[in-house]
N, C-alpha and C positions, 0 to 999 in steps of 0.2 A: 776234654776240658780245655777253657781256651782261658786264658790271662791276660790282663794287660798290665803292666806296669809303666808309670810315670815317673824319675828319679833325677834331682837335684843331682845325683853323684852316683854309679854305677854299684849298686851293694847290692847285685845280682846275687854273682859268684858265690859270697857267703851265705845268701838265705838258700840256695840251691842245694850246697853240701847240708845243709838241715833239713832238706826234704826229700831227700833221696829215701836216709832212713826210715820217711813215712811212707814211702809207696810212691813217691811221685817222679818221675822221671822226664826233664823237658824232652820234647820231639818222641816220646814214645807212649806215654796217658795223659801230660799234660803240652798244651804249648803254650808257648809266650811269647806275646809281641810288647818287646822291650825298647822305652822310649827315653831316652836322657835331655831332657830342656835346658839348652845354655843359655838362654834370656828368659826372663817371668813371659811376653808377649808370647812367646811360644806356648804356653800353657792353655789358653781357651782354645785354639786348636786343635791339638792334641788330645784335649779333653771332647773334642766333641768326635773326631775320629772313634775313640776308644769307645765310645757311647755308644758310637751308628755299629760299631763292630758286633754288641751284643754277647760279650764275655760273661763265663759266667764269675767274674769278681777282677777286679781293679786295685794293683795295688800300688798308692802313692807314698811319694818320701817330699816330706813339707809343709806349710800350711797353705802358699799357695796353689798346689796342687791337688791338696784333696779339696779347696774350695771350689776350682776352676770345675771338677768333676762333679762336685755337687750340685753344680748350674746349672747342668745336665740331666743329672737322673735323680731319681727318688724311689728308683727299685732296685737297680745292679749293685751288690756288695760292692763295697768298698772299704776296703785295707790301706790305713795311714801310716805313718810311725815316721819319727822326729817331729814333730808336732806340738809346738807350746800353745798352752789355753785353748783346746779345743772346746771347752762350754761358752767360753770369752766369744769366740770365733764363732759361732754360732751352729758347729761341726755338730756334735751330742749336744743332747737333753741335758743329761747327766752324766757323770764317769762312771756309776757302779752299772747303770739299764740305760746306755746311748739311747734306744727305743726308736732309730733311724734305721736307713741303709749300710750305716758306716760304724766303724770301729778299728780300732786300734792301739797306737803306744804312745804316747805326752813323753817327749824327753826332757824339759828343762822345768824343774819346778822357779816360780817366781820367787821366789825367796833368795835365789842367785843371786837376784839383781841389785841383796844391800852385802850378801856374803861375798860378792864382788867387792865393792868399796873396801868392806872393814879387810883383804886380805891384802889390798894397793896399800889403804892405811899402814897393814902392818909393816910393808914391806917398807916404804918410805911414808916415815910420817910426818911430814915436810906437805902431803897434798892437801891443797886448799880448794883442788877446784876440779872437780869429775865431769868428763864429757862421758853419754852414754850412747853409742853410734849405732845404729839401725838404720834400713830401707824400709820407709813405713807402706812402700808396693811390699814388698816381702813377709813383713814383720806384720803383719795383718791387724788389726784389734789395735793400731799405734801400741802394742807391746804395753797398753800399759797393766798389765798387775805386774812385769818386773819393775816400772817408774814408780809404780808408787813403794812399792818397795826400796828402790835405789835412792828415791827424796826421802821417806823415813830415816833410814840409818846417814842419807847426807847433813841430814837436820841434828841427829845425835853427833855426830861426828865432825860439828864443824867447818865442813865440808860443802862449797857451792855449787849444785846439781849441772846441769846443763843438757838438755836434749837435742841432741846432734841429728838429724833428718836428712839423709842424700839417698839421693836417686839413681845417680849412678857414679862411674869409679872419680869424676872431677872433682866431684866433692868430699872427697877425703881427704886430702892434701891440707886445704884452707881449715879442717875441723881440728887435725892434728898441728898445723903451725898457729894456731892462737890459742892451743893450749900451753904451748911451748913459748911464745911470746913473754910471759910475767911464769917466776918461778911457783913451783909448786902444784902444775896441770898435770893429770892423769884421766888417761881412757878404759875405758871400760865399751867394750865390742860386744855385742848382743847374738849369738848364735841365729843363724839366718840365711838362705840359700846366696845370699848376695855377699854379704861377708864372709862365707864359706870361700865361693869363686875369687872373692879380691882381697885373700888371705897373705900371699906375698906381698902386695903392694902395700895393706894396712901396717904388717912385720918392719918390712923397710922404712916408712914412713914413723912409724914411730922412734924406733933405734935413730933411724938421722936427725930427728927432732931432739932426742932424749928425752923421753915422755913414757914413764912406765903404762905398761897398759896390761891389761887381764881379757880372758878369752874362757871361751865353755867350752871347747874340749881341747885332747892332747893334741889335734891336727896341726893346731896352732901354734902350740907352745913347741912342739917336733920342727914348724917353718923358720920355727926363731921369736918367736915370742915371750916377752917375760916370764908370763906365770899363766896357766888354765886352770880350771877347776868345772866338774860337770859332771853330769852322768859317764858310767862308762859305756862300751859296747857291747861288754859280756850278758852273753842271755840277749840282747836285742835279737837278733838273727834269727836263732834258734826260738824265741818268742812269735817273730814275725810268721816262720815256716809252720808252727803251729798252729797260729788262728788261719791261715792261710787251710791247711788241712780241714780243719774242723770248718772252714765255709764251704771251701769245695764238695766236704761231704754232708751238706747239706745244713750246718748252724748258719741261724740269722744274727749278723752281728749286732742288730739292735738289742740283744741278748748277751753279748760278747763282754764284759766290764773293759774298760779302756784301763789301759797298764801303764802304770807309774813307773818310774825308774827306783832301784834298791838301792845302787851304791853309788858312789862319788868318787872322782879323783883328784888327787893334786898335782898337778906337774910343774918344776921349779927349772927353767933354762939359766943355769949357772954362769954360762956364757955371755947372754944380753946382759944379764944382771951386773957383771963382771963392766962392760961393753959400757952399760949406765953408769956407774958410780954408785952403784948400790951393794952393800951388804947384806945378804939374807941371812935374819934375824937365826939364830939358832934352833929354836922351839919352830919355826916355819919351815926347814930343812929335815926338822925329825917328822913335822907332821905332813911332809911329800912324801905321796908315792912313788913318785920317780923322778930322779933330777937329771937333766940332761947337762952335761960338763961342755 
């Protein structure tokens, strides 16, 4: 059996330990040829190699990756996971019967995008003005069922939206110093292979500005970021290695139902918080999973 995988970030190693225990052993019944794209431009590429290879299934981590792969074929399985609005995206049909080539795991429900806001709200409720930062090369479908989400609860809460658009790391700087300009700007980072990669730079750039900002997973909040909240990774892996098995031996993922995420986490950096002048509210400390001092 032969594999391709295309990956934002190297999360090899863990779905590998979940396939051993099915029978699968790289370099002895299955191989992989393992590819990591450090620019989006790398991706039609890559996707067309992987094509002309004739694996029997592909697995991507992202939405621009499994789109790039989609461009290509409409018969070789294809295996996604981190992936917002794959119906949005024109990935599946559906989420319960895909009824394509592809299938997979949706990590960020849209609804983030105002549980972002109201948790900046609670932490300082002083913001009057949310930037919501995305690479709409990345961020595919312009993101929007989290915008409109994010302008919902902006509209309940007072709060003036703002869709922040950069393409690459220049434009970060200028998005986070005119929210920092006039009191009371907050960011909100939209999970995304781009915002992923220029995770540091977004971290420091805020802290220097003093600009509370919120993030979807613990990567973030672990670099030194305010606060995350997201899915977690538990089950991800172990889910991926799965549908992974059950294609290899023979399920059509148009058959697959695409998997949602269960649980959520909070993670609270006590430290930037500390860093900002902000107090984390008490009732937002109890309801952290894990606070980083």
């Amino acid at each position: 059996m032969e594999t391709w995988t295309l990956l934002a970030r190297n999360d090899w190693g863990d779905v590998a330990e979940h396939l051993r225990p099915l029978g699968w052993t790289r370099g002895v019944n299955v191989q992989v040829e393992m590819h990591v794209a450090t620019a989006p431009a790398q991706l039609p590429g890559l996707a067309k190699e992987a094509v002309a290879a004739r694996p029997e299934l592909i697995v991507t981590n992202g939405t621009p990756a499994i789109l790039a792969v989609l461009a290509e074929t409409k018969t070789i399985p294809v295996l996604f996971f981190e992936v917002a609005d794959p119906v949005g995206n024109g990935i599946v049909g559906n989420l319960s019967r895909p009824g394509g080539n592809a299938t997979g795991f949706t990590t960020f429900e849209p609804s983030l995008g105002g549980k972002w806001l109201q948790l900046l709200k609670e932490i300082d409720p002083q913001v009057r003005r949310a930037a919501i930062l995305f690479n709409p090369e990345t961020a595919r479908n312009h993101a929007s069922p989290f915008i409109r989400e994010f302008e919902a609860v902006a509209a309940s809460l007072s709060v003036v939206p703002v869709l922040a658009f950069t393409q690459d790391a220049s434009g970060i700087e200028p998005v986070i110093a005119d929210l920092a300009a006039a009191p009371g700007g907050a960011l909100l980072v939209l999970p995304d292979v781009f915002t992923f990669a220029q995770r540091r730079l977004i971290v420091d750039l805020a802290e220097q500005h003093r600009v509370p900002a919120i993030y979807g997973s613990r990567y973030m909040a672990a670099t030194g970021g305010l606060l995350a909240y997201g899915p977690t990774a538990e089950g991800l892996h172990q889910g991926v290695a799965s549908y992974m098995d059950r294609i290899l031996r023979g399920a059509s993922p148009g058959e697959l139902p695409v998997q949602a995420p269960t649980r959520y986490e909070l993670v609270v950096n006590l430290g930037t918080a500390k860093a900002l002048g902000l107090a984390i509210p008490p009732s937002l400390l109890a309801a952290a999973d894990e606070v980083i001092e």
